[in-house]
Residue frames as qw, qx, qy, qz and C-alpha x, y, z in Angstrom:
[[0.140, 0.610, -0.760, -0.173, -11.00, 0.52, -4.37],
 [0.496, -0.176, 0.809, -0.261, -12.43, -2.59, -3.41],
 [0.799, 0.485, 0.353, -0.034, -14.95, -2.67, -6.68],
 [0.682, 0.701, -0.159, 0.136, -11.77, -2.13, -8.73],
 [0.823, -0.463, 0.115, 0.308, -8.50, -3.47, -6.91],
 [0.763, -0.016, 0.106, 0.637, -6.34, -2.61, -9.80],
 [0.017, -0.933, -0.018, -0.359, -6.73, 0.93, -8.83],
 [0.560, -0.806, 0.144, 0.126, -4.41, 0.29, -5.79],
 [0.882, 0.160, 0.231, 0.378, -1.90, -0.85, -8.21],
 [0.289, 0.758, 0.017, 0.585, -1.77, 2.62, -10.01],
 [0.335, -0.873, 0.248, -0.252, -1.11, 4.20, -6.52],
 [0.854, -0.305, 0.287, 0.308, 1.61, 1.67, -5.66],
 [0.600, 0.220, 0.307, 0.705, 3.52, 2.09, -9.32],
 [0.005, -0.916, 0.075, -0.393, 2.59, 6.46, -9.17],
 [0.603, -0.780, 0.167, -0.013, 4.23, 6.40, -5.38],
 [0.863, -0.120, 0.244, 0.426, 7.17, 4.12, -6.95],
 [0.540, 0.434, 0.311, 0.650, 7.46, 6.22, -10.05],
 [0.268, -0.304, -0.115, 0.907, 7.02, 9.95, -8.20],
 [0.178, -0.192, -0.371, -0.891, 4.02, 11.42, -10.05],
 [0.500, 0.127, 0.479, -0.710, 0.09, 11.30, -9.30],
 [0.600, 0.233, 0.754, -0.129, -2.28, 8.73, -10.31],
 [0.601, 0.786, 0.138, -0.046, -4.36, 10.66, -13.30],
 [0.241, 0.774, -0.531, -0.248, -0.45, 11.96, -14.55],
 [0.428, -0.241, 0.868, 0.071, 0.42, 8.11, -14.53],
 [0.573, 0.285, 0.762, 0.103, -2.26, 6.70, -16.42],
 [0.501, 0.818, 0.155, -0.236, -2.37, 9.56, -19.08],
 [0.035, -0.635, 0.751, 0.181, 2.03, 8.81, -19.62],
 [0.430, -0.172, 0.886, 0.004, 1.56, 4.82, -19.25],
 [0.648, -0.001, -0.520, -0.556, -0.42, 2.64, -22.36],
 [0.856, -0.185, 0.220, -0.430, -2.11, -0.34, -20.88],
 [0.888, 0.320, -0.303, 0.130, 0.62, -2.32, -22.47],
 [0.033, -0.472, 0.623, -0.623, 3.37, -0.54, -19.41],
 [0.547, -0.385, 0.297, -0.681, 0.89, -0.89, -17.14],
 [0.961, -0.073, -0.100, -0.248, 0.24, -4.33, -17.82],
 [0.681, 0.445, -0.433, 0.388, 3.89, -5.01, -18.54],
 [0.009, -0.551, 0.453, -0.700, 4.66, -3.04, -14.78],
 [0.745, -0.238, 0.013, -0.623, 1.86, -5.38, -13.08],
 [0.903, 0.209, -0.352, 0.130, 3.99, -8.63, -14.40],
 [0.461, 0.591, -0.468, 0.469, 6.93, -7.19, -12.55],
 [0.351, -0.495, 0.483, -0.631, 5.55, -6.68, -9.44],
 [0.947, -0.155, 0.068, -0.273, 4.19, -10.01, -9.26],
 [0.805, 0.424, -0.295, 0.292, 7.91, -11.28, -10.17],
 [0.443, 0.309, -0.468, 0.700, 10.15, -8.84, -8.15],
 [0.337, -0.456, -0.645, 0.513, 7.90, -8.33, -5.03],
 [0.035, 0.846, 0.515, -0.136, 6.04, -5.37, -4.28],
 [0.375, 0.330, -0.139, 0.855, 6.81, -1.84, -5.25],
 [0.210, -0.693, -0.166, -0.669, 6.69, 0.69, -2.79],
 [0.401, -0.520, 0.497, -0.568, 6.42, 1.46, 1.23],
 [0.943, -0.203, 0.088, -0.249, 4.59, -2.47, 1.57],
 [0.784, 0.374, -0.410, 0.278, 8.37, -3.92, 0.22],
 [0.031, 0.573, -0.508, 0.642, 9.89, -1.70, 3.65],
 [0.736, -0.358, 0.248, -0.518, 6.93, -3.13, 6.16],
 [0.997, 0.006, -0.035, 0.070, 7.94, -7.12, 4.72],
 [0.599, 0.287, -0.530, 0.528, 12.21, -6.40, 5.38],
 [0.091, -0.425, 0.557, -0.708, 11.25, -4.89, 8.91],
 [0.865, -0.274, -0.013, -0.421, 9.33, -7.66, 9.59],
 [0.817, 0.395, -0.373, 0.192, 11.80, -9.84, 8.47],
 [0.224, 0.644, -0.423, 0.597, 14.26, -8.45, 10.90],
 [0.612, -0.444, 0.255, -0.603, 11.86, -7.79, 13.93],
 [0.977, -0.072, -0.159, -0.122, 11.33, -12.06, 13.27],
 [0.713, 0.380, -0.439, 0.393, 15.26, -12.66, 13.14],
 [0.049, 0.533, -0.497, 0.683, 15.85, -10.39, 16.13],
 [0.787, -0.353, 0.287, -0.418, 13.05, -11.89, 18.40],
 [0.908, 0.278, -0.219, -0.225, 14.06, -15.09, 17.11],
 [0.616, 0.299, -0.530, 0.499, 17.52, -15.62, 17.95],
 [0.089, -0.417, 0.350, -0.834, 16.42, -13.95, 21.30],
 [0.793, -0.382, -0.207, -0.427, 13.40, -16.03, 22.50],
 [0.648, -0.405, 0.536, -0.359, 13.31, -18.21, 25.89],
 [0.159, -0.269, 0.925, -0.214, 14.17, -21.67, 25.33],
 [0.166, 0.505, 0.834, -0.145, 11.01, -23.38, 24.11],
 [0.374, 0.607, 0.193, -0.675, 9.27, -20.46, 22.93],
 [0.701, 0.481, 0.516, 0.110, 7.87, -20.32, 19.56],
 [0.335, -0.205, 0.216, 0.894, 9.35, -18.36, 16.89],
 [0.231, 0.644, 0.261, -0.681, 7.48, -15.71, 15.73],
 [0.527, 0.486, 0.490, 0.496, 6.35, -15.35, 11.83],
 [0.103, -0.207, 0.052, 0.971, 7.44, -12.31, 10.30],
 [0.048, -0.278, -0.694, -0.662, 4.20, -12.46, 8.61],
 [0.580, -0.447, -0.651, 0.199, 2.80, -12.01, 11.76],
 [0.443, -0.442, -0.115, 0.771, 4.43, -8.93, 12.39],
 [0.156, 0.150, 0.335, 0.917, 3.57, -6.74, 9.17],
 [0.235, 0.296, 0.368, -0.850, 0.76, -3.82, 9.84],
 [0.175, 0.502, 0.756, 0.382, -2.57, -4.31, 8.28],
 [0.103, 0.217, -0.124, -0.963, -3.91, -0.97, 6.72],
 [0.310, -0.256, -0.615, -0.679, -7.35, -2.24, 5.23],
 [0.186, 0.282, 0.599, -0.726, -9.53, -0.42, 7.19],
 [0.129, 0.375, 0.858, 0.327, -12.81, -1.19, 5.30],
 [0.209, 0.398, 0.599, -0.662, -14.90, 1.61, 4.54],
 [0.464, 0.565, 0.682, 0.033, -17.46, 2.29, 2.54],
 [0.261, 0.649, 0.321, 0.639, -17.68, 4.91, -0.83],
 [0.249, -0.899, -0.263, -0.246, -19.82, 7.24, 1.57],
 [0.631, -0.767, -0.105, 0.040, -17.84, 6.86, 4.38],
 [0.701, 0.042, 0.150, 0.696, -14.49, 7.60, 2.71],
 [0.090, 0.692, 0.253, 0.670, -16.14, 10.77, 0.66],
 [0.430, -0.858, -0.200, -0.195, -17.77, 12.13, 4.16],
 [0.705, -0.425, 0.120, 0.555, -13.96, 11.75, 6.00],
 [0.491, 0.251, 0.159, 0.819, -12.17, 13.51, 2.86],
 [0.201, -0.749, -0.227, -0.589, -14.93, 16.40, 3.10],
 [0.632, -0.734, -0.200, 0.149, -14.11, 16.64, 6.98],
 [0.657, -0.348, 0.180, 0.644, -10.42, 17.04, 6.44],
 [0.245, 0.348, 0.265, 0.866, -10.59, 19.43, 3.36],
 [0.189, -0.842, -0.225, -0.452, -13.06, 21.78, 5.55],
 [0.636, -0.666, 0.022, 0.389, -10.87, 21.19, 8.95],
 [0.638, -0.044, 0.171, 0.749, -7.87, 22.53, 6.24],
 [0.261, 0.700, 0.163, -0.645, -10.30, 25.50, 4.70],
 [0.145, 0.082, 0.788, 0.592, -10.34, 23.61, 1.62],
 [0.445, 0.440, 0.016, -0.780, -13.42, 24.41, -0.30],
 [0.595, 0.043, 0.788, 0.150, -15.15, 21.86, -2.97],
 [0.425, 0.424, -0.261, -0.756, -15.55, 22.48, -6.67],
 [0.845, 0.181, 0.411, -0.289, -17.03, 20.35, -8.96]]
């Protein structure tokens, strides 16, 4: 995903919209897609990452109004999970192929 970023997009706006990637981009023209890309950059993320930035939000407010005297307040930005574990092509493929033989999946071409 990393040599093509605006693959994570499609999985953000599939997950939003309920369907799988390939059934997205064979429904959507590149005019949606582009048109869905604008929005998100307008109305904030779509998807699970929009939940992680209001429970940060919170987590900040609650610690916040709660701290010691003198402490610092805390950035909610500070608080959201980071998920980009970096790995390589190989080392993504060689993981899926672990898990689809630990399930008794089976590969086809």
């Amino acid at each position: 995903m990393r040599r093509r970023p605006e693959r994570e997009f499609y999985f953000r706006l599939a997950g939003h919209l309920g369907m799988p990637v390939a059934e997205l981009l064979d429904r959507t023209s590149s005019r949606e897609l582009t048109e869905w890309a604008v929005y998100e950059r307008r109305a904030g993320p779509l998807g699970a990452r929009r939940g992680d930035i209001q429970a940060a939000i919170v987590a900040a407010a609650v610690y916040n109004v709660n701290r010691k005297k003198g402490a610092k307040p805390v950035d909610p930005e500070k608080l959201l999970p980071t998920w980009d574990d970096y790995q390589s092509d190989e080392q993504m493929w060689s993981a899926i192929r672990q898990a689809n033989a630990a399930m008794g999946g089976t590969e086809t071409d």
